[in-house]
N, C-alpha and C positions, 0 to 999 in steps of 0.2 A: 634225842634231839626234839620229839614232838611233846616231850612232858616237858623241856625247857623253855621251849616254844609258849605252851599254854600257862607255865607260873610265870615265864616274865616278859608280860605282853608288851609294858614298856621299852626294853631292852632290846627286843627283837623289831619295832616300831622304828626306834630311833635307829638302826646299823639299816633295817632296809631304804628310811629316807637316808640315809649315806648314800647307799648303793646307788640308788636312783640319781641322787644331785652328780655323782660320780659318771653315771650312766652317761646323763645330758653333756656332760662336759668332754667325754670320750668321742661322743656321737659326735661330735663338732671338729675332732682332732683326727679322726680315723680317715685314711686314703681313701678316694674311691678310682678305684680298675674295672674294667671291662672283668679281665682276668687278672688272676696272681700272677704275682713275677715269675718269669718260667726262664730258668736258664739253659739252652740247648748249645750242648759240645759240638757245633757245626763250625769249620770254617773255611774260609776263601782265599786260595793267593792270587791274585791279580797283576800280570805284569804284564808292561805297554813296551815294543819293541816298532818305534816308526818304521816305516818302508819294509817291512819283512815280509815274505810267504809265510803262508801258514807251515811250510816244511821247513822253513828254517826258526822259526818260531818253533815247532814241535824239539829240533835238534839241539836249540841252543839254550832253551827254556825248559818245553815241559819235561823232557825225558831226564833232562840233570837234579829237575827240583825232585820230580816224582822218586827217585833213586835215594836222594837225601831223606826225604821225609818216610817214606816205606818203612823205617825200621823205627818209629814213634809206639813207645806203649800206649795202648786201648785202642789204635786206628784200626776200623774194622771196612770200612771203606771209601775208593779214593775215584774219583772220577774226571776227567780232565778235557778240557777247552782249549785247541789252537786254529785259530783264524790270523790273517793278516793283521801283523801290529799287536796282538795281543793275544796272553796266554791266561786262562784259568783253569786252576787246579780246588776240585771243590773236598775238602775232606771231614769224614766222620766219625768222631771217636764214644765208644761206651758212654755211657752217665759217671762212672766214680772215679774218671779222673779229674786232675787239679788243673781247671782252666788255664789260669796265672802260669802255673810252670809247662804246662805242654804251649801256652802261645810264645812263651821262651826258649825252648826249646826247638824248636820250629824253626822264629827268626835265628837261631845261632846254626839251624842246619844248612839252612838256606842262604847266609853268612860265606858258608864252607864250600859253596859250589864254585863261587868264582866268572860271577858272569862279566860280559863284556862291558866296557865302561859305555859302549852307547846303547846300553840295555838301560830302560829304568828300573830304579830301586825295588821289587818287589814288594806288594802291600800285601799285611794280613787283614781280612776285612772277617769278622764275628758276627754270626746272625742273630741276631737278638730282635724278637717282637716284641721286645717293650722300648726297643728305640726307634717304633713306626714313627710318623709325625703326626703331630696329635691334632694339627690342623695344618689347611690347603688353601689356600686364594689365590684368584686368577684376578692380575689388572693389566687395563689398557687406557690407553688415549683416548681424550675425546678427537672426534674428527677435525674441529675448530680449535685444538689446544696448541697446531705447530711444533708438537714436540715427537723427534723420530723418535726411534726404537733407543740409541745408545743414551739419548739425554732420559725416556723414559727409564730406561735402567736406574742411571744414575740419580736420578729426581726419588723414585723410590727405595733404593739402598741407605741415602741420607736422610727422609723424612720421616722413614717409615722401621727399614729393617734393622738401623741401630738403636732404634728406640722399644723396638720389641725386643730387643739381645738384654736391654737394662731392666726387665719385667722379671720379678722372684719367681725362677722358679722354671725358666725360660733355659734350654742348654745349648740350643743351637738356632738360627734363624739364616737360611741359605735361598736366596734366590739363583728361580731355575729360565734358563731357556734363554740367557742376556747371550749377545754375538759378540763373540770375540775375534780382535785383528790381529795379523800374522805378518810377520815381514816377508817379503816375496823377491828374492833375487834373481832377475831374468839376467842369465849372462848373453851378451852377444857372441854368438859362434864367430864372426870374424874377425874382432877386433879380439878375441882370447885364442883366435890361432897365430894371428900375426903377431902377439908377443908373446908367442911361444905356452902359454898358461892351459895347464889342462885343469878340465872341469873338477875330478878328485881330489887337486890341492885345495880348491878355494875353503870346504868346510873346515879339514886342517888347519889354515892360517887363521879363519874366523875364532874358532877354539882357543887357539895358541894368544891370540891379543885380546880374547875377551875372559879373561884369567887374570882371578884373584890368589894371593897365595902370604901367607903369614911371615914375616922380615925381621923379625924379633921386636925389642922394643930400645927405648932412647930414655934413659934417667939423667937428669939433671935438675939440681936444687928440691929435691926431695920428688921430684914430681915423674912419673912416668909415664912412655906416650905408647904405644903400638906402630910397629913401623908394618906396611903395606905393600905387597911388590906388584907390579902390573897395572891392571887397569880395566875397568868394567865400560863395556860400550853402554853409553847412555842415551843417543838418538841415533836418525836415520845419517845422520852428517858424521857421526864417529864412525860408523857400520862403514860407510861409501869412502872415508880414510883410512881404512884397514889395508895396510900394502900385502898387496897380492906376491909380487914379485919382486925382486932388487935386478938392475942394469949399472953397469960402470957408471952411467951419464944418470937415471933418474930413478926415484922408485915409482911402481905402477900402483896404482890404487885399486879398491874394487869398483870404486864410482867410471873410472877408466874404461871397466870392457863389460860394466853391468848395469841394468837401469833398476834402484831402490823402492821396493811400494811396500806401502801399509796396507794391507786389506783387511777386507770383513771376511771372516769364517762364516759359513750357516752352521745355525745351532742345532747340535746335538737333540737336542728338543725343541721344538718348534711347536706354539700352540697360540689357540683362536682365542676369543672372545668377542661374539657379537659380530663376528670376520673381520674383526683387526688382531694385527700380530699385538700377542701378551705376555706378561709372565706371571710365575709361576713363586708364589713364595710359603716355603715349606714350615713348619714350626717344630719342632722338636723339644721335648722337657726333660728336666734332669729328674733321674731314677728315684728319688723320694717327696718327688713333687706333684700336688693332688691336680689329676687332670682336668677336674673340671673347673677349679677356681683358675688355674693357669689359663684356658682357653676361653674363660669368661673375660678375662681381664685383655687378652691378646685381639679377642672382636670388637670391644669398647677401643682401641686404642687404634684398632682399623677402621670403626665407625667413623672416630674422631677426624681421622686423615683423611677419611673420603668426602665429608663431609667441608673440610677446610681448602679442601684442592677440588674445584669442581672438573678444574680439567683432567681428573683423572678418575676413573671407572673399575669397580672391580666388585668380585662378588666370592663366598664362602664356597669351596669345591665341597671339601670333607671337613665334619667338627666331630672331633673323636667326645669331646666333652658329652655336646650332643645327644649322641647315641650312648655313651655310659649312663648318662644321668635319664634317658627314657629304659633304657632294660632296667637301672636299679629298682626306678619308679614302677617299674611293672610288677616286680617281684615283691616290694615292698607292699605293692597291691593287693598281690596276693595273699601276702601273709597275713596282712589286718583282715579282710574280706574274711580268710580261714578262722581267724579267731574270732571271730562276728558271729558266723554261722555257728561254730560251734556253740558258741553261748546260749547259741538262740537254741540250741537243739537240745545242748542240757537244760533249759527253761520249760520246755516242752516233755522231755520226760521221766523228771524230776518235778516239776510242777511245782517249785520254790525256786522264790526271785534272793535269798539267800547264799546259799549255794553255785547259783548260777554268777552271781556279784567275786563270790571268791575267787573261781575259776576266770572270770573274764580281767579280773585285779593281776593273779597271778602269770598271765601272760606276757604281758609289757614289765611289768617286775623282775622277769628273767630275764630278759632280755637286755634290759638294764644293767644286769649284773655280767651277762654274757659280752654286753659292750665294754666292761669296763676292762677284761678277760683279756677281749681284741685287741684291746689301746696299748694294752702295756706287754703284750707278745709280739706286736708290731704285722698282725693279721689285716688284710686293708677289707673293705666294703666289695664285692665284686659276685657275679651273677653265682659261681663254688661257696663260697661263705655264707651269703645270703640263700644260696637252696637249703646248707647246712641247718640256718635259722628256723626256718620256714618246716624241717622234716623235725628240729627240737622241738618245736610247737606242738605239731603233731603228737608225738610221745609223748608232751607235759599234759596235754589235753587229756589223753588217755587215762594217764597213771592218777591226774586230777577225779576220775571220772568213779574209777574205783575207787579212791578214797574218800572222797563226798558223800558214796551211797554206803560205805562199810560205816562210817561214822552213825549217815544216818540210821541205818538199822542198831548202832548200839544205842544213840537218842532214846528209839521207843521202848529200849531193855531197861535202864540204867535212868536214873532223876537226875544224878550229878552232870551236867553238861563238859565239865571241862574231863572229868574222867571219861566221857562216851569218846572224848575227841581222841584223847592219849589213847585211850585200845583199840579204835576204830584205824587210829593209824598205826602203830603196833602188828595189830593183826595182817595186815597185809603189806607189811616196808618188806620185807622176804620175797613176797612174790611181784609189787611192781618192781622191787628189784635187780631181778631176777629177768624178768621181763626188758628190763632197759639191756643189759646187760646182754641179753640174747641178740639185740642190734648192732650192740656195740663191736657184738663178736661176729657179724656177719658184714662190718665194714672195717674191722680192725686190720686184714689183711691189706686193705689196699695202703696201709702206709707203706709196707715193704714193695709196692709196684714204682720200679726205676725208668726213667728216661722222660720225656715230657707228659705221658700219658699219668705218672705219675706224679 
């Protein structure tokens, strides 16, 4: 390779400027992560059982899932959560099973248990840290804008959060901490004893009339309709029409012997800004989408908004872009800085600015080629890859260092320049060989290391 190299300077000229134009254009195309994608075989069942003890919540929930799911291949361990209203079951399987089919296999055990129909659905929830949110903003009200908490909501949902959900590259956009209302059916204890109504029917009869259910369908003239049976309550005025009871003489309503409200729930999350209540609005990107172009575009778009709405205030909590794009910077830092010094130190003892030009040429050249590597293996930018870079460097330095001085000494043997150069590298491709190779085999093992550590 290095006698092809020195008869066809041309040749090798022209494939490295490839490389290079190749380089820049991968460099521009390449993710940039904090970290690689890490997929970890953790998961969550989550199920919400209103009005329950934690012991009936353990009896009717954990102990039935925990039984179903126990005999899943790889589960090594299972740890589980019962409080009022709510069960979690956290579980842990190996690295080499198949995500996709143990999270179906799961839902189809869990299927098989058979819980109560006023139990909710059970959720599998997957831990995945590459689906943190990649940014965090808190807004509130000006004092002077007259606008409460639910209209702020809504003013920001419309202006704001569906306009970030339309941005490439954007997968989820969820506001946190908005108050939600709850119907509140106070019955009257006297006017539901005197006509006889005990408190246990009334959510029965509500269920029973607010019930939808499939009626077949209706063709005629080619055209086909969906037939409907029942009927969904739509306000406070259907809900307070619900008959409670029948009498020979009337039927009784719930409006009857109960008083109908709409309330505010407090939120789940409740937070400040500046000491006015605010919220919370999360961003989330979809898995092959570069973090930092997405969260650059998502702050210009909240600039925009705050800027256009004075009566509303808000400031950046967490910008994951941010902090990706200062560690990359740091390391990138590093690596040019490395390859500086070094130039400068083969300049110094060497004491030919020759030489020293190859070696400092040679750096960014590989690199270039190592980019082009990344792009089309689909390796993204991130603080593992770039240390990767940064310890290549290092070894290219080296192996460069020996080869510069083997050459030079065949120089002062030999008149022909291009023949010193061919056995100068000749003579030692065995031993930096050799020597890479010795690295190679002192970090080869970690590919076989499983689970996230690997």
């Amino acid at each position: 390779m290095s006698e092809f190299s020195v008869r066809r300077p041309v040749t090798i000229l022209m494939i490295s400027l490839g490389l290079i134009v190749l380089g820049f254009i991968s460099a521009d195309r390449i993710q940039l992560r904090l970290l690689p994608p890490i997929s970890t075989p953790e998961f969550s069942i989550m199920t919400k059982y209103k009005g329950a003890t934690p012991k009936e919540v353990e009896n009717k929930i954990t102990t039935p899932i925990e039984k179903a799911v126990s005999t899943e291949a790889g589960l090594y361990r299972m740890e589980s959560f019962s409080e009022s209203g709510r069960s979690e079951i956290r579980l842990k399987f190996s690295s080499d099973i198949n995500i996709l089919e143990t999270i179906s296999n799961i839902r189809d055990k869990i299927e098989s248990v058979g819980l109560d129909e006023s139990i909710s659905r059970p959720k599998i929830l997957r831990f995945n840290p590459n689906a943190m949110p990649v940014l965090r903003a808190s807004f509130t009200s000006d004092e002077n804008s007259g606008l409460d908490a639910f209209q702020l909501a809504e003013f920001i949902q419309d202006n704001l959060l569906k306009k970030i959900e339309t941005i490439d590259g954007v997968a989820l956009a969820t506001l946190m901490g908005v108050p939600k209302k709850e119907i509140f059916v106070e019955l009257d204890p006297l006017k539901s004893k005197a006509f006889g109504i005990g408190v246990t029917s009334i959510p029965g009869r509500i269920r029973q009339t607010n019930k939808e259910m499939p009626g077949g369908s209706i063709q005629e003239g080619g055209k086909s309709a969906s037939i409907r049976l029942g009927q969904k309550l739509g306000s406070l005025e259907d809900l307070g029409d619900v008959v409670v009871k029948k009498n020979e003489t009337q039927n009784i309503n719930l409006s009857d012997v109960a008083k109908i409200q709409l309330r505010s729930l407090k939120p789940k999350v409740r937070t400040h800004l500046d000491g006015r209540q605010s919220f919370i609005v999360e961003v989330k990107k979809e898995s092959e989408a570069n973090t930092v172009i997405v969260v650059q575009k998502v702050r210009k778009l909240i600039e925009k908004f705050l800027s256009e709405n004075e009566e509303v205030r808000g400031v950046i909590l967490i910008d994951q872009g941010k902090e990706i794009k200062s560690s990359i910077d740091n390391v990138i830092g590093a690596v040019v800085n490395g390859g500086i010094l070094a130039a400068f130190v083969i300049l110094i003892f060497l004491q030919s600015l020759g030489p020293t030009t190859i070696v400092a040429l040679s750096i960014p050249m590989s690199l270039m080629i190592t980019l082009v590597l990344m792009y089309f293996t689909g390796v993204s930018f991130n603080l593992m890859s770039l240390g990767g870079l940064a310890l290549g460097v290092g070894m290219l330095v080296d192996n460069s260092i020996v080869v510069l001085e083997n050459i030079s000494r065949f120089k002062a043997q030999m008149d022909d320049h291009k023949e010193a150069v061919i056995w100068g590298t000749k003579k030692v491709a065995s031993a930096i060989t050799s020597s890479t190779l010795t690295t190679v085999a002192v970090f080869g093992p970690l590919v076989f290391v499983e689970g996230m550590i690997g």
